[in-house]
GUTI-376675 format. One line per 8 residues: number of its first residue (from 1); their letters; for each residue x, y, z of N, C-alpha, C. Coordinates in steps of 0.02 Angstrom, whole numbers. Atoms other than C-alpha are relative to their C-alpha. Layout:
! GUTI-376675
NUM> a> X:Y:Z:X:Y:Z:X:Y:Z; ...
This chain:
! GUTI-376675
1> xxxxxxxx> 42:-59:0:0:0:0:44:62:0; -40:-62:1:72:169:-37:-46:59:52; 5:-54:-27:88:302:81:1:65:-27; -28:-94:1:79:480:65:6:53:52; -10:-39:-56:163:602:171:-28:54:-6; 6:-49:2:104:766:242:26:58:-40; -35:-61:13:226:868:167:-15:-8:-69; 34:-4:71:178:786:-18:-55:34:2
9> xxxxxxxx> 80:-32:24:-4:828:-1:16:81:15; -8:-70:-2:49:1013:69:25:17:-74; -59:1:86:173:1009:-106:-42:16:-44; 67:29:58:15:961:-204:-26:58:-3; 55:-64:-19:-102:1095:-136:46:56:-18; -15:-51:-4:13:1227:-137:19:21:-67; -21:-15:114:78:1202:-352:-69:13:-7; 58:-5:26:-114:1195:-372:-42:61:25
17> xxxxxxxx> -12:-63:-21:-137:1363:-278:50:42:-70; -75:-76:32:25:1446:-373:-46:-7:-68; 1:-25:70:-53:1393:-549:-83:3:-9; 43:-14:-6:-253:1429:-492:22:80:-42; 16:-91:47:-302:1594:-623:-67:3:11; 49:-32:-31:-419:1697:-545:-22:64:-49; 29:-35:21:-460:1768:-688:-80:29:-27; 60:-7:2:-632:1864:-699:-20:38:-66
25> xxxxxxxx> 12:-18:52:-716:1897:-859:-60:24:17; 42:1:-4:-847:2011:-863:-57:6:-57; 41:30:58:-991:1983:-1001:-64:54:12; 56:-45:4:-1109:2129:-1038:-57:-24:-46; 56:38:-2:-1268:2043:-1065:-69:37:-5; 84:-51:-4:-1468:2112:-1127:-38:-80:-17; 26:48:18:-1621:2022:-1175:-64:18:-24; 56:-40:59:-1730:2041:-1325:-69:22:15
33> xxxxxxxx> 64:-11:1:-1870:2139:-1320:-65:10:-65; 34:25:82:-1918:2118:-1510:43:-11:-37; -20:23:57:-1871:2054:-1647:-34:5:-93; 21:-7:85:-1914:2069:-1866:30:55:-17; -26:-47:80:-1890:2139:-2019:88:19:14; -79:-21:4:-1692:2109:-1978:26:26:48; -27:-43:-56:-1689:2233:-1827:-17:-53:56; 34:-4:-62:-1694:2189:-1646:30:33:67
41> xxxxxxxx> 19:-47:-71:-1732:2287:-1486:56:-37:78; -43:53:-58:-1593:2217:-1351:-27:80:78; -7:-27:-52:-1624:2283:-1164:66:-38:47; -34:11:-32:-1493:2278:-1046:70:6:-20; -57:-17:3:-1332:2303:-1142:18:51:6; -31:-78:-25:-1274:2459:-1054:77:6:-30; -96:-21:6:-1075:2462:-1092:-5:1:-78; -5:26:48:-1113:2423:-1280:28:54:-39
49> xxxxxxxx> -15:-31:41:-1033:2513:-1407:-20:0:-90; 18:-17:66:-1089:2597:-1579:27:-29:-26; -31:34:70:-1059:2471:-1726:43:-77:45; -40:44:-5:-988:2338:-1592:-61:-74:-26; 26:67:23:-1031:2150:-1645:-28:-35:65; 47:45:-33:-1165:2047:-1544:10:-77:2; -4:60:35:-1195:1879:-1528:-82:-40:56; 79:9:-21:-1385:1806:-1499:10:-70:35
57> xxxxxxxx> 10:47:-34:-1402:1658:-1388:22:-74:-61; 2:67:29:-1439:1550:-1520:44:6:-57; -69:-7:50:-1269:1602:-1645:-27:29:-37; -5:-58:31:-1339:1749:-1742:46:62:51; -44:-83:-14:-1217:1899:-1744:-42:59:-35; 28:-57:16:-1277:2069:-1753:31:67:11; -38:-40:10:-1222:2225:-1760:-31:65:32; 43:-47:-22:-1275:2378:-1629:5:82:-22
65> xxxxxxxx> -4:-48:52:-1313:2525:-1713:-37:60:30; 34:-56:-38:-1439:2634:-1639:-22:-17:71; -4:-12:-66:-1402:2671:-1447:-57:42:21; 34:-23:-29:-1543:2720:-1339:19:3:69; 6:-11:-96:-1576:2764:-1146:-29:-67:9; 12:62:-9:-1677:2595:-1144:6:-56:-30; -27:58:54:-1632:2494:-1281:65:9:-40; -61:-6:63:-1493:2448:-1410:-56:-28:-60
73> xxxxxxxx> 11:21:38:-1557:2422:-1572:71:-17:-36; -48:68:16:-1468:2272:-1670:-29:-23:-74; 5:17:71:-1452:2260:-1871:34:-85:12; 15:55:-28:-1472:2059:-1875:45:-24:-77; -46:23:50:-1302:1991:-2004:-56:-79:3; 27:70:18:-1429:1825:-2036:-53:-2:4; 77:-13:-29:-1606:1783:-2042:-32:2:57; 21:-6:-67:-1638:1755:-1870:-67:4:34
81> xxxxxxxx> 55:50:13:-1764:1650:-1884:-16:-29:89; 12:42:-66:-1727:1561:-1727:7:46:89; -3:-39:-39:-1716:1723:-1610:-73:12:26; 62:-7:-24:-1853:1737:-1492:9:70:70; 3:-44:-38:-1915:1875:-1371:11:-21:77; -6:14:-52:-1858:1857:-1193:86:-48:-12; -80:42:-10:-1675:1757:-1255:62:49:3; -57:-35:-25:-1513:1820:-1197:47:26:-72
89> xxxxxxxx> -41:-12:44:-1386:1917:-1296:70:31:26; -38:-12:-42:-1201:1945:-1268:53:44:-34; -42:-41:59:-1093:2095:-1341:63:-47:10; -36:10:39:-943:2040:-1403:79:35:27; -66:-44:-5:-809:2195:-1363:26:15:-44; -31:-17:74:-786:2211:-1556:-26:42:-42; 4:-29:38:-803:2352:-1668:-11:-46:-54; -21:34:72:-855:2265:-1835:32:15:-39
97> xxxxxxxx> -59:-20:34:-711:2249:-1933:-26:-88:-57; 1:34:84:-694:2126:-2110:92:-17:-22; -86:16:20:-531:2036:-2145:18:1:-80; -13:-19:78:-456:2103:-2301:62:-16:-41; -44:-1:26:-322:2057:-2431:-25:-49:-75; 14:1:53:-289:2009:-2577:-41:-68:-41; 40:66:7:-347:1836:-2578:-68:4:2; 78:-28:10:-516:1908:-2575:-46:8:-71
105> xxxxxxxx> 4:-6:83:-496:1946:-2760:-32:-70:-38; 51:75:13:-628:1831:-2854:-39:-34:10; 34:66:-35:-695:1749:-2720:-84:27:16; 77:-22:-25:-895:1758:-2662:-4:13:82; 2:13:-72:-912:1790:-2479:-86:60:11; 71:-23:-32:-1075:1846:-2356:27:62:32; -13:-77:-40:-1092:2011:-2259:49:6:50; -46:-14:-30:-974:1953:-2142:71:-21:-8
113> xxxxxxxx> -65:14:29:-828:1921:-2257:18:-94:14; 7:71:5:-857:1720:-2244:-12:-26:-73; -6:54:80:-825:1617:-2404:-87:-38:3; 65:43:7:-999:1542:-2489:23:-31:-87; -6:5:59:-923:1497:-2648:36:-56:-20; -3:86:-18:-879:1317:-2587:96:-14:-24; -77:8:26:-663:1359:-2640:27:6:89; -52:-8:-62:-616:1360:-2444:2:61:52
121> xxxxxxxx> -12:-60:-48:-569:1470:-2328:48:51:-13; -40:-58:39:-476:1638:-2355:24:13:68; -57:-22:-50:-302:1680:-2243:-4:83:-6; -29:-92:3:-270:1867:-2199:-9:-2:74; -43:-9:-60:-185:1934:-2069:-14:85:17; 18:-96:-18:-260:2144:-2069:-79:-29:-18; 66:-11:13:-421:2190:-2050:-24:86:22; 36:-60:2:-534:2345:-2066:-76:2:24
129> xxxxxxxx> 47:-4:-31:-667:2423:-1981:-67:15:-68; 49:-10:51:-825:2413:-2083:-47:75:-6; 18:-75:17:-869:2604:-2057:62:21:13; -58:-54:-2:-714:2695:-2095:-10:45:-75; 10:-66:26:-719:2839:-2170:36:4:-88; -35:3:61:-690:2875:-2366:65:24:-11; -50:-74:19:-522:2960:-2429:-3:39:-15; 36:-73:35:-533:3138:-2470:15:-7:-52
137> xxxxxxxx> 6:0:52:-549:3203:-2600:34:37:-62; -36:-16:19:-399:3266:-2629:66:-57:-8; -49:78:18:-300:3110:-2607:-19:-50:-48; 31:44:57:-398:3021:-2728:38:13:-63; -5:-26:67:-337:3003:-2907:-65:25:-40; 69:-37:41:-459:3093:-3034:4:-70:-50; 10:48:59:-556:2982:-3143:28:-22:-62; -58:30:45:-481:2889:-3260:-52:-47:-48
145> xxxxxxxx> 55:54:60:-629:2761:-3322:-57:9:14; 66:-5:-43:-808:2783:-3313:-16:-74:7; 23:65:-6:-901:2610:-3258:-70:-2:-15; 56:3:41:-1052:2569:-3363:-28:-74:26; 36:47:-17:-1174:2467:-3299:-84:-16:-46; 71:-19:48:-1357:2404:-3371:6:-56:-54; 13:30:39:-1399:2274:-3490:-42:-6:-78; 54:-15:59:-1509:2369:-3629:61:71:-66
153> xxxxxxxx> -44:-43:50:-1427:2443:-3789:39:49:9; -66:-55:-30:-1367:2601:-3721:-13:13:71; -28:24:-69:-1275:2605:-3557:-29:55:42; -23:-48:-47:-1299:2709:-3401:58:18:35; -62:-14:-48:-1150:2797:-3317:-37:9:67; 54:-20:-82:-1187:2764:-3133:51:39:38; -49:-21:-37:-1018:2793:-3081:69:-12:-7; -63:-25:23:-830:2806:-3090:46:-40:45
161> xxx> -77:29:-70:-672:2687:-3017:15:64:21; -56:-51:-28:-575:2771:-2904:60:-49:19; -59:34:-25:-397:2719:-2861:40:43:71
């Protein structure tokens, strides 16, 4: 039969002490007070920030957009179908941002920069905030091509590359 001494089990306890992490996460948390047509009504996320990313109980992400005194309203990135009134929602801490490069070139992806075009997944390593601001309009080059859109004999100019 094996013994164990006092001074092991103190040994034991005390490594399992030193590498205990006491770390506390805290989770700013609401809970729907409507839902349709794409929008919904979140109560209770007080700390939330303009444009940060959501995430609905049941794995829709959303996006909070118009801050009130009693509500957040929440543009709904999916159908959100399966969101019901009274279920929890949990911000995020993220500004929506969109991972960008060049491997992007070609490919099909959804509103939140996710591949649907069945070639894989797309690497990148920068990303951008999905409201940032245009370049002026002095740093811009001047037009160079117009872009003709329209499918009937003669074209409309809707609008113009920029580089």
């Amino acid at each position: 039969m094996v013994t164990i001494q006092a001074d092991e089990i103190s040994n034991i306890i005390r490594e399992r002490i030193e590498q205990y992490n006491r770390e506390v996460k805290i989770v700013n948390t609401g809970t729907v007070l409507q839902v349709g047509d794409g929008i919904a009504r979140i109560h209770g996320l007080d700390e939330v920030m303009a444009g940060e990313l959501v995430e609905f109980q049941e794995g829709t992400i959303g996006i909070a957009l118009n801050l009130e005194s009693t509500n957040v309203g929440v543009v709904l990135m999916g159908d959100g179908l399966l969101i019901q009134e009274g279920s929890s929602v949990k911000a995020t801490g993220k500004i929506a941002q969109i991972p960008v490069s060049e491997a992007y070139l070609g490919r099909v992806i959804n509103a939140l920069a996710k591949p649907i075009d069945g070639r894989g997944e797309i690497s990148s390593s920068e990303y951008r905030l999905i409201e940032s601001p245009a370049p002026g309009i002095i740093s811009r080059r001047s037009v160079y091509e117009p872009l003709q859109t329209g499918r009937h004999l003669h074209f409309h100019t809707v609008g113009y590359n920029y580089e």
